[in-house]
C-alpha positions as CSV (number, residue, x, y, z in Angstrom):
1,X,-12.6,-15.0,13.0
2,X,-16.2,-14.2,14.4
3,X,-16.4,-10.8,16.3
4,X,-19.0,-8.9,18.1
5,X,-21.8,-8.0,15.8
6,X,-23.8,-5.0,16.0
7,X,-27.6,-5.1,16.9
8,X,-28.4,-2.9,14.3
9,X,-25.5,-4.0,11.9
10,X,-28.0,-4.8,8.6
11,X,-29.6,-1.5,9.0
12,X,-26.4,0.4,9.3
13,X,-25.3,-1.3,6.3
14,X,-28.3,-0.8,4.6
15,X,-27.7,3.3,5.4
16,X,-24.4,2.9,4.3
17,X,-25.7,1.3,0.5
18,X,-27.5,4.8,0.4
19,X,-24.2,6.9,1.1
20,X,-24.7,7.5,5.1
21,X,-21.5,8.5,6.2
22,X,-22.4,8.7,10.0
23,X,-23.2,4.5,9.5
24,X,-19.9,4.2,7.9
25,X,-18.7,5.6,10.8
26,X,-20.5,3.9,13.0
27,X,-19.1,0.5,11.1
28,X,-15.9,1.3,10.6
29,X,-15.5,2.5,14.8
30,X,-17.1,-0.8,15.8
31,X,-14.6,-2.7,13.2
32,X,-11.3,-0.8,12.7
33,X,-9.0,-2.0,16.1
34,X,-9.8,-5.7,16.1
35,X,-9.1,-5.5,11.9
36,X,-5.7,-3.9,12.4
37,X,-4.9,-6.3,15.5
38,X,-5.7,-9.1,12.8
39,X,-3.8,-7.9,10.2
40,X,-1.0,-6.7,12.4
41,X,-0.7,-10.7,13.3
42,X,-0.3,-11.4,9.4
43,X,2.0,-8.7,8.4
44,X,4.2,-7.7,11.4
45,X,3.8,-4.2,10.4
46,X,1.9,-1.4,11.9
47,X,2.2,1.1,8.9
48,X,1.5,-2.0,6.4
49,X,-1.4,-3.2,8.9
50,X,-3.0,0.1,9.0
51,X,-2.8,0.8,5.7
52,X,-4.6,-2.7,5.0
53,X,-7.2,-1.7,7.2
54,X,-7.9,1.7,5.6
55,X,-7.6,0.5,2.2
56,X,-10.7,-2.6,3.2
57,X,-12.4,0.2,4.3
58,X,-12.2,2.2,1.4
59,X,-13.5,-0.5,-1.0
60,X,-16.5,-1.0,1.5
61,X,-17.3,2.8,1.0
62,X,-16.7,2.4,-2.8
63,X,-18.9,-0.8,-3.2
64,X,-21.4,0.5,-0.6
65,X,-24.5,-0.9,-3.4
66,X,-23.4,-4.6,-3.2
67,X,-23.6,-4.5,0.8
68,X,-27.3,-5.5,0.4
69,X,-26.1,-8.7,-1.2
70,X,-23.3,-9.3,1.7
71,X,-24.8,-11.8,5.0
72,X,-22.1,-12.1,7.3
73,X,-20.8,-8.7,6.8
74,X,-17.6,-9.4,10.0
75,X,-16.3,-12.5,7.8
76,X,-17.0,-10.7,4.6
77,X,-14.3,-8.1,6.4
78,X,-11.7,-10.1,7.5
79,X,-11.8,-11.6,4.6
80,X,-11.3,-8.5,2.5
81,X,-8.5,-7.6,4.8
82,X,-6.7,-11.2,4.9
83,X,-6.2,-11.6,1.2
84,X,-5.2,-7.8,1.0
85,X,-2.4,-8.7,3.6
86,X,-1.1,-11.9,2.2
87,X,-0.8,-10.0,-1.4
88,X,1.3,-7.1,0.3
89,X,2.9,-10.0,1.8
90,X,3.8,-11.2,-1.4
91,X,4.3,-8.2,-3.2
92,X,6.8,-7.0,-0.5
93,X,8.4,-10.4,-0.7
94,X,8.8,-10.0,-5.0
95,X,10.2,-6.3,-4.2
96,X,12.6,-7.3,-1.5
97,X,13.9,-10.5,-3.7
98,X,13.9,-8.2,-7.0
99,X,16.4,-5.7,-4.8
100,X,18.1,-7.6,-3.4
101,X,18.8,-9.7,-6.9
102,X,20.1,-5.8,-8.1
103,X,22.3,-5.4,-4.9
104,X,23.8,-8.8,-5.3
105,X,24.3,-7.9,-9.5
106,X,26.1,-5.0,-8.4
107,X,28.1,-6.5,-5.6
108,X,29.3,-9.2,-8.3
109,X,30.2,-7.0,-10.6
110,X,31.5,-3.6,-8.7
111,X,33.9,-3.5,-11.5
112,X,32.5,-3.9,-15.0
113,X,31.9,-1.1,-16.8
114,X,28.2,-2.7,-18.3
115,X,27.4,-3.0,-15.1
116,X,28.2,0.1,-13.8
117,X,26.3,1.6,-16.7
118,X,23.0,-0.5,-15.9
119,X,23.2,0.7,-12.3
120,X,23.4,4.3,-13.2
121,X,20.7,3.8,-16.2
122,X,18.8,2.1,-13.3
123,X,19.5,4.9,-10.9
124,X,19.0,7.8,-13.5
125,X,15.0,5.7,-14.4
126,X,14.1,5.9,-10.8
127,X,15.4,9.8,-10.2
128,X,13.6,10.7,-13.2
129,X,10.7,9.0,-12.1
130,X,10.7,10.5,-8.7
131,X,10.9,14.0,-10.3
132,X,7.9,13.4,-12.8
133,X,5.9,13.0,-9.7
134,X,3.1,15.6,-8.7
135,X,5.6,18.0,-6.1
136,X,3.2,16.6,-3.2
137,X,3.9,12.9,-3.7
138,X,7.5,13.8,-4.5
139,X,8.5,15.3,-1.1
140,X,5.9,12.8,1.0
141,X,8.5,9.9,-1.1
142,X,11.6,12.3,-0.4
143,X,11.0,12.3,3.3
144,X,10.1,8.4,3.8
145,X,12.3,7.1,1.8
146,X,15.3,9.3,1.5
147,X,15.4,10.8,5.5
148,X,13.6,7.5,7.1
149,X,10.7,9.4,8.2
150,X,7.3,7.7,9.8
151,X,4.2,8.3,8.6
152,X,2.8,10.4,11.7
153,X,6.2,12.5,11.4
154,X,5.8,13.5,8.0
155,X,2.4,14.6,8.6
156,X,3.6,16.8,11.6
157,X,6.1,18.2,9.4
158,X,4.0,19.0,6.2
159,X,1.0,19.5,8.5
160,X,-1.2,16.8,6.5
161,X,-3.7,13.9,8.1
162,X,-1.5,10.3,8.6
163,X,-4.0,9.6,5.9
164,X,-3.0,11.7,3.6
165,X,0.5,11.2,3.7
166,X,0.1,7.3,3.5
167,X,-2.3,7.9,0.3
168,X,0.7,10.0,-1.2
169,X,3.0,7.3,-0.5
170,X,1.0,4.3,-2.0
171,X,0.5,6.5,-5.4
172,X,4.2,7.3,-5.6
173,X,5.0,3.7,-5.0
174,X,2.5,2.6,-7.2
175,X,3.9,5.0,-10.1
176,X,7.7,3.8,-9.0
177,X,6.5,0.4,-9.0
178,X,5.3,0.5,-13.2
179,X,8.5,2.6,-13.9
180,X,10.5,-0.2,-12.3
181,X,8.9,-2.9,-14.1
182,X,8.9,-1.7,-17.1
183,X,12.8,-1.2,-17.0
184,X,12.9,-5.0,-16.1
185,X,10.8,-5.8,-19.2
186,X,13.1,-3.8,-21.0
187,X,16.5,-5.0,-19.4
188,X,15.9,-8.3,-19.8
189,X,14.4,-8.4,-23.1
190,X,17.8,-6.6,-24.3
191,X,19.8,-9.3,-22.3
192,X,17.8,-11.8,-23.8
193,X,18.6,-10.8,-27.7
């Protein structure tokens, strides 16, 4: 997708290479809407979209050196933020199926006592986990996931940026997300033997 490129685009990245934050700025103002209209298009959701965005961002700012090597910096962009989307694509698509697999294990088997005990075991993994949490992430998790909350509403209640509640959120996920896996590795290899 070609956009509108900036006269002085190569020497703002160039600035930017040397740590100029104002350039940044400057890039990431000229960038940021048409990037989250782009990747609101892939995911179909403005929380997911704009944390895409901010994420691209983010690894431009932390591999600011190798900008002297990039040509087309807009398709270098989109590109960063396209292949981000479609893995949260995926990786939402895994979750969902992986919960949905548990809700239909438990559904099946209401009754059996294993069952019930795996649940709980299951249950038991993912409060524990939650609590081992730094007290910040903890409560930012508690309020989205437990009460529903948006990301602008949690940072009007803790009185936080939307950027720092949605940076919170992904390292609590991220965390739940090992926990979780592990727990698989572990179930099934005892199923399995």
């Amino acid at each position: 997708m070609k956009t509108q490129v900036l006269h002085d685009e190569l020497e703002l990245l160039g600035l930017i290479s040397n740590g100029d934050e104002t350039a940044f700025r400057k890039i990431f103002n000229h960038y940021s809407d048409r990037l989250f209209s782009y990747t609101l298009r892939i995911t179909d959701n403005e929380e997911l979209a704009e944390e895409i965005v901010m994420d691209a961002f983010i690894k431009i700012w932390c591999n600011r050196k190798d900008l002297c090597l990039v040509r087309q910096f807009d398709s270098y962009l989109y590109t960063i933020v396209r292949n981000r989307a479609f893995n949260a694509i995926k990786r939402r698509s895994h979750e969902s199926s992986i919960i949905n697999h548990l809700s239909l294990i438990k559904t099946e088997y209401e009754y059996s006592t294993e069952d019930t005990v795996v649940y709980n075991e299951y249950q038991h993994i993912i409060s524990n986990a939650v609590n081992q949490l730094p007290p910040q992430q903890r409560l930012v998790y508690s309020l989205s996931r437990d009460e529903g909350l948006k990301y602008n509403e949690i940072a009007d209640q803790l009185n936080l940026s939307k950027n720092t509640v949605k940076a919170h959120l992904k390292k609590a996920l991220s965390t739940l997300r090992i926990v979780v896996s592990n727990y698989l590795v572990l179930a099934i290899g005892f199923f399995l033997f």
